[in-house]
VEXDREN-2710 file (C-alpha; in Angstrom, 1 decimal):
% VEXDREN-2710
k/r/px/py/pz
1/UNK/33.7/110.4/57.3
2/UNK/36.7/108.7/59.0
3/UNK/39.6/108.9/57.8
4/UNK/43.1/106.7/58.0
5/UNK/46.6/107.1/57.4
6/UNK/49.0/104.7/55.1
7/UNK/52.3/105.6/56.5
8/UNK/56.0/104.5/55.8
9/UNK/59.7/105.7/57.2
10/UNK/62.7/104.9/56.9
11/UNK/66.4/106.3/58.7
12/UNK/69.7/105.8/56.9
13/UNK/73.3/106.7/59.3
14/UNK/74.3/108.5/56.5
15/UNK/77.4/108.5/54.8
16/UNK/79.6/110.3/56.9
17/UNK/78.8/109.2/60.7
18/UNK/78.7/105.7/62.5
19/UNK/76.0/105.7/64.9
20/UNK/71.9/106.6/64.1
21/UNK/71.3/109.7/66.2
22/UNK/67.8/110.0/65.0
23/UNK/64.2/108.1/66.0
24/UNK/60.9/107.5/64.6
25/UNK/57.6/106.4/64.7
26/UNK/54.8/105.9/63.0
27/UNK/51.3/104.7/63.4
28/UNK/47.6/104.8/63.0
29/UNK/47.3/107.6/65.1
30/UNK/50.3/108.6/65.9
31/UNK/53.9/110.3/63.6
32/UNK/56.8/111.1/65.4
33/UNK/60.4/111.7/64.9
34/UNK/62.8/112.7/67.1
35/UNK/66.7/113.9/65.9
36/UNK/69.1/113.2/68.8
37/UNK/72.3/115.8/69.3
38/UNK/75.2/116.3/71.9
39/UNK/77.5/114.6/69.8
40/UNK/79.3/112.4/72.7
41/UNK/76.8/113.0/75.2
42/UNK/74.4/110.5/73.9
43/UNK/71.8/111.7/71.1
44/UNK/71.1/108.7/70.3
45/UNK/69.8/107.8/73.8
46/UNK/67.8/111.1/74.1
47/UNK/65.9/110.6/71.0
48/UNK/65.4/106.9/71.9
49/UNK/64.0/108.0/75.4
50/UNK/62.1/110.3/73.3
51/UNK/60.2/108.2/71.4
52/UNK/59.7/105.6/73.6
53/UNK/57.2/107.9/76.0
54/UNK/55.7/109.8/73.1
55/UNK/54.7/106.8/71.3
56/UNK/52.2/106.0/73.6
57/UNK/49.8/108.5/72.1
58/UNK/49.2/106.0/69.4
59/UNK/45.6/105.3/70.4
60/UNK/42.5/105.9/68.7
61/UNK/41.1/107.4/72.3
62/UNK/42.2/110.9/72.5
63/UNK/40.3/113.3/69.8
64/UNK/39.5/117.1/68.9
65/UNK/41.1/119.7/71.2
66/UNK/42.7/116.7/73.7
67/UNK/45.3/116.1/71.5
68/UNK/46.6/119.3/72.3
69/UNK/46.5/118.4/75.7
70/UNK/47.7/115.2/75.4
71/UNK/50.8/115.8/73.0
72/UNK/51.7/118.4/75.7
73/UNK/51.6/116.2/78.1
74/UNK/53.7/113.5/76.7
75/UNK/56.7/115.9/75.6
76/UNK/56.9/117.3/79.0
77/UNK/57.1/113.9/80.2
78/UNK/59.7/112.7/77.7
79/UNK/61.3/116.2/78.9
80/UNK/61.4/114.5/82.4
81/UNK/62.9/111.2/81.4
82/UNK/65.8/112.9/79.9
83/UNK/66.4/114.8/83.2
84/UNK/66.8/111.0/84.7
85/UNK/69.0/109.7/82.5
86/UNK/71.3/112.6/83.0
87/UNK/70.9/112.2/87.1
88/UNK/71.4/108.5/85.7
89/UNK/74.6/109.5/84.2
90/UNK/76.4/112.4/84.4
91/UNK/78.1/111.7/80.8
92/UNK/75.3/112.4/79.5
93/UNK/74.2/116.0/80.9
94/UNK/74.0/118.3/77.3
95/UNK/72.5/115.6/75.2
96/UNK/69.1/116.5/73.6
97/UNK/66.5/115.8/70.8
98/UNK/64.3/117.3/69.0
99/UNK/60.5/116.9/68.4
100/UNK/57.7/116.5/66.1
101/UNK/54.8/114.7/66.6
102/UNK/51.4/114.7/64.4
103/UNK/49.0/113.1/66.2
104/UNK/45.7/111.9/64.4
105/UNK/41.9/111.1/65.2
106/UNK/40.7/110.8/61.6
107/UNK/39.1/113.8/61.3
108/UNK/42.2/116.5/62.3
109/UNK/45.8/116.4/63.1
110/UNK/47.4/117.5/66.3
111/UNK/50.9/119.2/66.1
112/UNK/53.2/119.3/68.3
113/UNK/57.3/121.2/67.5
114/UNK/60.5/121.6/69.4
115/UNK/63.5/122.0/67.4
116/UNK/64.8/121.8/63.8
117/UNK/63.5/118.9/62.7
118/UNK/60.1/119.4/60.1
119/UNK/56.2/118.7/59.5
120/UNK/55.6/119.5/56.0
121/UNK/52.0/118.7/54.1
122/UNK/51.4/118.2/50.4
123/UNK/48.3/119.5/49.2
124/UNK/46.9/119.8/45.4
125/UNK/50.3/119.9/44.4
126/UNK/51.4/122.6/46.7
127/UNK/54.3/121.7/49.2
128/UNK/53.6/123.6/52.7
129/UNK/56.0/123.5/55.6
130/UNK/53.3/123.1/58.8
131/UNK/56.2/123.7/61.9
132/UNK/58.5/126.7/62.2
133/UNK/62.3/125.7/63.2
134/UNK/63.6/127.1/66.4
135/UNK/66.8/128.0/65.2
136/UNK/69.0/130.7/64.4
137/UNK/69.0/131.5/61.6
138/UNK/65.7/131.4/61.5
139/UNK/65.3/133.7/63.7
140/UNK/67.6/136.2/61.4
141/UNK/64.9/135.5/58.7
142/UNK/61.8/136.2/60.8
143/UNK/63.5/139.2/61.4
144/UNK/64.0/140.3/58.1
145/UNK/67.9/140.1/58.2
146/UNK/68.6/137.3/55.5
147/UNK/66.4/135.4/52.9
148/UNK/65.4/132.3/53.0
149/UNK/67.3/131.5/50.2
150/UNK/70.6/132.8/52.3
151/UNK/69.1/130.9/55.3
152/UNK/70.1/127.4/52.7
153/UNK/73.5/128.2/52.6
154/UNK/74.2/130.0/55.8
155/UNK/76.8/128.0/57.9
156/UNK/74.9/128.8/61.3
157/UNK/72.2/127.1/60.1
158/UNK/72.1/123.9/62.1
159/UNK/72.2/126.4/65.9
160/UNK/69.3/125.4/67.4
161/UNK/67.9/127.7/70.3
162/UNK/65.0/125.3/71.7
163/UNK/65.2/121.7/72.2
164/UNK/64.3/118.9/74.6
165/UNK/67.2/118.7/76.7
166/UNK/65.6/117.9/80.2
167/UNK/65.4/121.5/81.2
168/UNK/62.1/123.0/82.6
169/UNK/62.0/125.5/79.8
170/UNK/61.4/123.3/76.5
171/UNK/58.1/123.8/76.2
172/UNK/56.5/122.8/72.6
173/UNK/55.1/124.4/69.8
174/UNK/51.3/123.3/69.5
175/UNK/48.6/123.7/67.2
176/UNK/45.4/121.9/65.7
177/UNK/46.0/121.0/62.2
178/UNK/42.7/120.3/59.8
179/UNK/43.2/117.3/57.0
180/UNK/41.3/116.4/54.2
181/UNK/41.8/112.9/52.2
182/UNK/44.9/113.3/49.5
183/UNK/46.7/115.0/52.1
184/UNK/50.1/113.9/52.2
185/UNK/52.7/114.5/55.3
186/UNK/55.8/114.0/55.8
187/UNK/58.6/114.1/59.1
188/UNK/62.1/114.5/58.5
189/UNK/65.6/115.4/60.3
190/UNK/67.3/118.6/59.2
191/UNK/69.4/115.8/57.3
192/UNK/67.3/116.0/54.2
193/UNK/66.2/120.3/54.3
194/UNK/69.5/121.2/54.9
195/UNK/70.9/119.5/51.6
196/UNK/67.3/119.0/49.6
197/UNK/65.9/122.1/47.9
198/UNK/61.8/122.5/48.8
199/UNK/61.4/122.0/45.3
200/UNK/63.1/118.7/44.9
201/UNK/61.3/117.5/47.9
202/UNK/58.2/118.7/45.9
203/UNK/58.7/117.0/43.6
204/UNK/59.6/113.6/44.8
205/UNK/56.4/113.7/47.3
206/UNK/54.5/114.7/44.1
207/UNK/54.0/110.8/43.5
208/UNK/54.7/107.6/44.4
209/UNK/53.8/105.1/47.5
210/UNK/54.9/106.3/51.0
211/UNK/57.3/103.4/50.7
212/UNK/58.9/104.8/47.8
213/UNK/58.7/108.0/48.9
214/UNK/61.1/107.6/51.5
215/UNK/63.6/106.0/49.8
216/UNK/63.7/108.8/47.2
217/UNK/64.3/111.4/49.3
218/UNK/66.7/110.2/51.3
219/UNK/69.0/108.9/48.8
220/UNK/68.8/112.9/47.6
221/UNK/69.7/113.9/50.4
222/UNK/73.0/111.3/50.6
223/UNK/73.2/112.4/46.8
224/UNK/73.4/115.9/47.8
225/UNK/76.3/115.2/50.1
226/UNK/74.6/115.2/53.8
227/UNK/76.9/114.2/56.6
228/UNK/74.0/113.7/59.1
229/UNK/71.8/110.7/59.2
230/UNK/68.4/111.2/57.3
231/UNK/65.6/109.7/58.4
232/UNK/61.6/110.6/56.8
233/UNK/57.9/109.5/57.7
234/UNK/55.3/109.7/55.2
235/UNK/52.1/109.0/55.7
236/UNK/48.9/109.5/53.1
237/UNK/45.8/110.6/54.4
238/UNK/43.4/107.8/52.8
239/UNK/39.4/107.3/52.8
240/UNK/40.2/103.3/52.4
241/UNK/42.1/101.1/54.5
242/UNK/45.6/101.4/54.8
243/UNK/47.6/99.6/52.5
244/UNK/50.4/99.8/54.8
245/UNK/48.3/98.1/57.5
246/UNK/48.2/99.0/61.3
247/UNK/51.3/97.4/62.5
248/UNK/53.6/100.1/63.9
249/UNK/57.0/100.7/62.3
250/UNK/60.0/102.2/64.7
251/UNK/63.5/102.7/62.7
252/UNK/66.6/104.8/64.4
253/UNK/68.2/104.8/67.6
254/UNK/64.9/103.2/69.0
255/UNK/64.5/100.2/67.4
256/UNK/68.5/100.0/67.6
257/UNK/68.8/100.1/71.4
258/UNK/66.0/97.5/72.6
259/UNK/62.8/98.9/74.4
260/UNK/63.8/99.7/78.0
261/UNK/67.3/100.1/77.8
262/UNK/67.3/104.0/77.4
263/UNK/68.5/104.0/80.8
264/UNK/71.9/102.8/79.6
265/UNK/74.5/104.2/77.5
266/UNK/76.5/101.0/76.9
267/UNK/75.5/101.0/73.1
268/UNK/76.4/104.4/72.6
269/UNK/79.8/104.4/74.2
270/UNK/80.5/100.8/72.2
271/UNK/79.7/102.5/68.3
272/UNK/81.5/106.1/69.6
273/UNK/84.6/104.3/70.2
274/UNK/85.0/102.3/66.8
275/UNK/83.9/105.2/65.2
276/UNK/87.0/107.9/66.0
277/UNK/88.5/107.0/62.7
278/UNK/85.8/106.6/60.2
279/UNK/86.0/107.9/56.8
280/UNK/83.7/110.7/55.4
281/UNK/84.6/111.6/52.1
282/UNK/86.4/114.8/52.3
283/UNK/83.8/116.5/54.9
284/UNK/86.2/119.3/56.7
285/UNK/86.2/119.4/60.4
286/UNK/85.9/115.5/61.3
287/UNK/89.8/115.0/60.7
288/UNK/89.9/116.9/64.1
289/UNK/87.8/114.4/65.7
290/UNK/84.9/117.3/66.5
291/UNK/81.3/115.8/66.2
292/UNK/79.5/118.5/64.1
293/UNK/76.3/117.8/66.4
294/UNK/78.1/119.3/69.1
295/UNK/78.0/122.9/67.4
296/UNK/74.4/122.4/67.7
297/UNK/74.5/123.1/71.2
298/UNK/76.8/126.4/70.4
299/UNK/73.9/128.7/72.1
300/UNK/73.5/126.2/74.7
301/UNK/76.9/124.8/75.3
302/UNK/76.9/121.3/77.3
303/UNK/77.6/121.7/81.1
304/UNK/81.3/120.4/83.0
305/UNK/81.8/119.2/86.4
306/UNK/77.7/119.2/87.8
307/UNK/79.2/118.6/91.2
308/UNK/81.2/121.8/91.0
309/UNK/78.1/123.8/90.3
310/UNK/76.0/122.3/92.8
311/UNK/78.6/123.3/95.4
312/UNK/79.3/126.4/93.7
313/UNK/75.4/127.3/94.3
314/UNK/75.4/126.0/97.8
315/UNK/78.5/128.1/98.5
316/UNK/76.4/131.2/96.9
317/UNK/73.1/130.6/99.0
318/UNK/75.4/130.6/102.4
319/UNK/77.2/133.3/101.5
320/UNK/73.7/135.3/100.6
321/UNK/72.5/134.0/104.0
322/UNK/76.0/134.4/105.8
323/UNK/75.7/137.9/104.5
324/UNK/72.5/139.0/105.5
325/UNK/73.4/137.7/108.7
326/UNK/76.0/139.9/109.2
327/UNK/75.0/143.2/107.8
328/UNK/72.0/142.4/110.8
329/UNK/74.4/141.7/113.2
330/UNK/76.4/145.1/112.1
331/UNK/73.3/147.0/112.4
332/UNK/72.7/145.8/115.8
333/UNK/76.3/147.4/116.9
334/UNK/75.2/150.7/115.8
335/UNK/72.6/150.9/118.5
336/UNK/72.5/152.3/121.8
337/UNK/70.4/152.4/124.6
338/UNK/70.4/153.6/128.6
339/UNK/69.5/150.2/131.4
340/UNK/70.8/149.2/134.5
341/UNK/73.9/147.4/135.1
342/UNK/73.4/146.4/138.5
343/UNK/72.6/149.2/140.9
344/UNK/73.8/151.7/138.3
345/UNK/72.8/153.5/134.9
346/UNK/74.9/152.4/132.1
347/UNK/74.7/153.2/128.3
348/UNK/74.7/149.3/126.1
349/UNK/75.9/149.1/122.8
350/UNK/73.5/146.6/120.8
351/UNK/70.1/145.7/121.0
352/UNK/68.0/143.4/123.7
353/UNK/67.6/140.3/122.3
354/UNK/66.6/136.6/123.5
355/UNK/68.7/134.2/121.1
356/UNK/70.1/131.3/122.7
357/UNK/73.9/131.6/122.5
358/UNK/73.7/134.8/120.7
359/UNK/74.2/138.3/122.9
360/UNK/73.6/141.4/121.0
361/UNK/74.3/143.9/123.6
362/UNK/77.1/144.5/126.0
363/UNK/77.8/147.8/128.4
364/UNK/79.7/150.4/126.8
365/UNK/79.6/153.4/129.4
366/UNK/78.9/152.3/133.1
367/UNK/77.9/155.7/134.5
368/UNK/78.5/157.0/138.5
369/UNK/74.8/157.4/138.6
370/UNK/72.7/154.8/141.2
371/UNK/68.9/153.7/140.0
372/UNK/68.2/153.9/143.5
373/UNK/68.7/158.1/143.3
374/UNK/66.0/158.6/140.5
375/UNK/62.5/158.8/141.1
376/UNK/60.0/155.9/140.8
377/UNK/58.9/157.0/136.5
378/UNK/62.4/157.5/135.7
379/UNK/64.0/154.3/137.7
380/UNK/61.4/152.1/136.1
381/UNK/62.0/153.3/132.6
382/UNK/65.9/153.3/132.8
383/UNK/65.1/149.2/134.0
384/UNK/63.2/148.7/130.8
385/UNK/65.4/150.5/128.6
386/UNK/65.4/153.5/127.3
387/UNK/66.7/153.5/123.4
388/UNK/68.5/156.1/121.4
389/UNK/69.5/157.3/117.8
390/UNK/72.8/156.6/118.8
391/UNK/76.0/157.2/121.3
392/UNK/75.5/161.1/121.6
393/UNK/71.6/160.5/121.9
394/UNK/72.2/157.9/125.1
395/UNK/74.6/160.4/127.1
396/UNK/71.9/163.3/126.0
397/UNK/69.7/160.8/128.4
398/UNK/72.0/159.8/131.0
399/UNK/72.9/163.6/131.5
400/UNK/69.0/164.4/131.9
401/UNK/69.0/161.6/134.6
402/UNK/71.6/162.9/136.6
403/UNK/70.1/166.2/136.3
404/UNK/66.8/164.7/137.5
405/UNK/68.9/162.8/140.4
406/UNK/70.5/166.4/141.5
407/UNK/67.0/168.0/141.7
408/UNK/65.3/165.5/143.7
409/UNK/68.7/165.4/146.0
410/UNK/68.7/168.8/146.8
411/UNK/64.7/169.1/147.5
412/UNK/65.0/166.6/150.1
413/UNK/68.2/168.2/152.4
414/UNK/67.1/168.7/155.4
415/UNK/67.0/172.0/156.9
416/UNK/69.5/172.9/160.0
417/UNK/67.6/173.7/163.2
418/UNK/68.9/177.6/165.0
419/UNK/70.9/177.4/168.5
420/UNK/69.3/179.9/170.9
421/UNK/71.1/182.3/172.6
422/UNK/71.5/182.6/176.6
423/UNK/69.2/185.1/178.1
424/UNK/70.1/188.5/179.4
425/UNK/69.1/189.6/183.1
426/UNK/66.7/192.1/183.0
427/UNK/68.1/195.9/183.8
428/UNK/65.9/197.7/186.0
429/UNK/65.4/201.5/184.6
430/UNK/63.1/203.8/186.6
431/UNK/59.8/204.0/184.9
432/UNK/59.0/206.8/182.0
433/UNK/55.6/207.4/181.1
434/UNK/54.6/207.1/177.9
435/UNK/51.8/207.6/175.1
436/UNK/50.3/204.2/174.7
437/UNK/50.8/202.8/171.6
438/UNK/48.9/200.5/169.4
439/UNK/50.3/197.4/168.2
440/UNK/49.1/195.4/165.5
441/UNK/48.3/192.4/166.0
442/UNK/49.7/189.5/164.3
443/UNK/48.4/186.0/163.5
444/UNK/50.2/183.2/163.3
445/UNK/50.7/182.0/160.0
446/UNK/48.1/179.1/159.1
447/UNK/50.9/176.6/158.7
448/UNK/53.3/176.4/162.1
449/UNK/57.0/175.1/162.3
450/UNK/58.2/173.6/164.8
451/UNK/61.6/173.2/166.4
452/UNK/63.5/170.6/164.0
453/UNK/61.3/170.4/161.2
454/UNK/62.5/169.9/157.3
455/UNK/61.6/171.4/154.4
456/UNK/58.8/170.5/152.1
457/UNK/59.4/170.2/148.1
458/UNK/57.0/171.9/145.9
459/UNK/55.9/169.0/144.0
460/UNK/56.3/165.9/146.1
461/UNK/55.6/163.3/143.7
462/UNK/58.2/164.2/141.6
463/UNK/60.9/162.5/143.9
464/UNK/58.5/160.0/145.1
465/UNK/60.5/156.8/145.4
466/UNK/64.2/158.4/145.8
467/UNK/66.1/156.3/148.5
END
């Protein structure tokens, strides 16, 4: 069995303010209201834009678990369009709107929530509030803190901690909804619950035509002294056809500000200035010329000077960079290592580095010591650097060098070469006679030096290479 919806709504400005803040739609498939806020930065405009790219979810194609999808979907892209208008027009940067949006296939009801505004469903007689307000007081009575008879009268009532506001964090309550025929639902601002007791509301959606409906409760709610604008949707869930028909009905800040024209703020700025001297009827606070929708956005407060924080961001991310770039550049002038300047050793402050325009090492100690004096191993690694912990570390090296150098110096010296001494004439002595007397013989040693010759090191390859 398919079922349809016979729907009605209705906004009123209220009694107290000059221009509409809030939007709604309904349809076959579709209820929607949105509750503007920012107070001068264009609620009106927010919850226009609002509506205008929801609404398009009025069609009888999308069913079942889609909707969710779908309803998603459209509040992230009405999320979007606010974020334009505000690139648009700076003025506007802190306006927002609230959402809820039933959508409906005949069969179950999709819902999606951001904000204060409320989905409430009438069943058998029994009043049932279907979203949960994102405010805070609410929050203080999910908590346990207060009632929710102190959350009526509490005068933080209207904070609200999540709306649409064109950030990338106002993400949606959703959930899929079942329906039945006699089902009755109705949307409203936080114009009507914050001055209309659940049971009066009870009792006026007790009976009546969705038409009538309407109009009752929102003249309780100006009876009951509400300085916000009211607006409601009904909508009966029916087995026949509508008696309302299938023609759309859009009342608020939409229908006010023609389709399209979102994208401008002319309207707003027109009512806002005729409207710094209205009369309110004793309401506290307006005398001062403060909007009460802008304490809305007391957990959120609306942002100054965009330009300044762009640059102030930019001036954080160089500085981050800048930073970095200099505790690496102070880390590179702790280090030390032994090279060659030139023919000689020398101890560089720095590291080796190929960066065009930037040099990261320089000479710190040129030492006395040539390349040319060390041996081939320890000339080639002094030429491809030789690193140290640090200052103490590279003159540890140097002096092992020059130590090396002295070595190799001394093993090569050559050796001086005797003088011999004139000869004697022979004295002749008369001959004695003697024992004969063996004499050893001696071999020459296996190795013979010559007249001239130098001395050999131990180890020759460890000065191999000295010049």
């Amino acid at each position: 069995m398919t079922l349809s919806l016979d729907y009605a709504t209705l906004s009123d400005v209220g009694r107290v303010r000059r221009n509409n803040e809030d939007s709604a739609y309904a349809g076959p498939h579709l209820l929607l209201l949105a509750d503007g806020m920012g107070g001068a930065a264009a609620g009106e405009v927010a919850s226009a834009a609002a509506v205008q790219v929801i609404r398009r979810l009025d069609t009888p194609e999308i069913g079942g678990e889609d909707m969710i999808e779908a309803l998603a979907g459209a509040v992230h892209r009405a999320n979007e369009r606010l974020s334009e208008l505000v690139e648009e027009d700076p003025e506007r940067e802190g306006m927002g709107s609230t959402v809820t949006a039933l959508m409906f296939d005949g069969k179950q009801l999709g819902l999606a929530h951001l904000g204060d505004s409320r989905a409430y469903r009438m069943r058998d007689g029994v009043l049932y509030q279907l979203s949960h307000d994102h405010t805070f007081v609410q929050s203080l009575v999910d908590e346990g803190r207060i009632s929710q008879e102190e959350a009526f009268t509490h005068p933080h009532r209207n904070l609200i901690l999540r709306v649409l506001d064109g950030r990338p964090d106002s993400d949606p309550d959703l959930e899929i909804l079942d329906v039945r025929a006699g089902d009755r639902l109705m949307l409203c601002s936080d114009g009507l619950p914050d001055y209309v007791s659940d049971e009066v509301i009870a009792a006026s959606m007790a009976s009546g035509t969705p038409d009538s409906v309407v109009v009752e409760l929102i003249t309780h709610a100006l009876e009951a002294g509400s300085n916000d604008n009211v607006t409601c949707v009904v909508a009966d869930v029916v087995e026949t056809e509508p008696a309302s028909g299938v023609q759309p009905q859009l009342v608020g800040a939409a229908a006010e500000l023609a389709q399209g024209s979102t994208g401008r703020g002319e309207p707003t700025v027109a009512i806002r200035t005729g409207g710094s001297g209205h009369g309110g009827g004793g309401h506290g606070g307006h005398g001062a010329g403060l909007d009460p929708e802008e304490l809305r956005y007391a957990p959120r407060p609306p942002k100054r000077f965009p330009w300044l924080r762009r640059i102030a961001v930019l001036v954080i991310i160089l500085g981050l960079i800048g930073g970095g770039g200099w505790f690496a550049y102070s880390w590179t002038q702790k280090q030390y290592y032994v090279g060659s300047d030139g023919d000689y050793v020398a101890i560089f402050k720095g590291v080796e580095a190929d960066l065009p325009g930037i040099d990261l090492s320089k000479v710190y100690e040129r030492q006395s010591l040539q390349v040319d004096k060390l041996p081939t191993y320890s000339r080639e690694q002094v030429e491809g650097n030789i690193q140290a912990d640090n200052l103490a570390g590279a003159r540890s090296i140097v002096a092992e060098l020059q130590q090396t150098a002295a070595e190799c110096a001394a093993k090569t010296k050559p050796t001086p070469t005797p003088t011999p001494k004139p000869s004697t004439p022979p004295v002749s002595k008369p001959p004695v006679s003697k024992p004969p007397v063996t004499t050893p013989v001696v071999r020459p040693s296996t190795t013979p030096t010559s007249p001239g010759s130098t001395a050999t090191p131990d180890n020759p390859d460890d000065c191999d290479g000295v010049r």
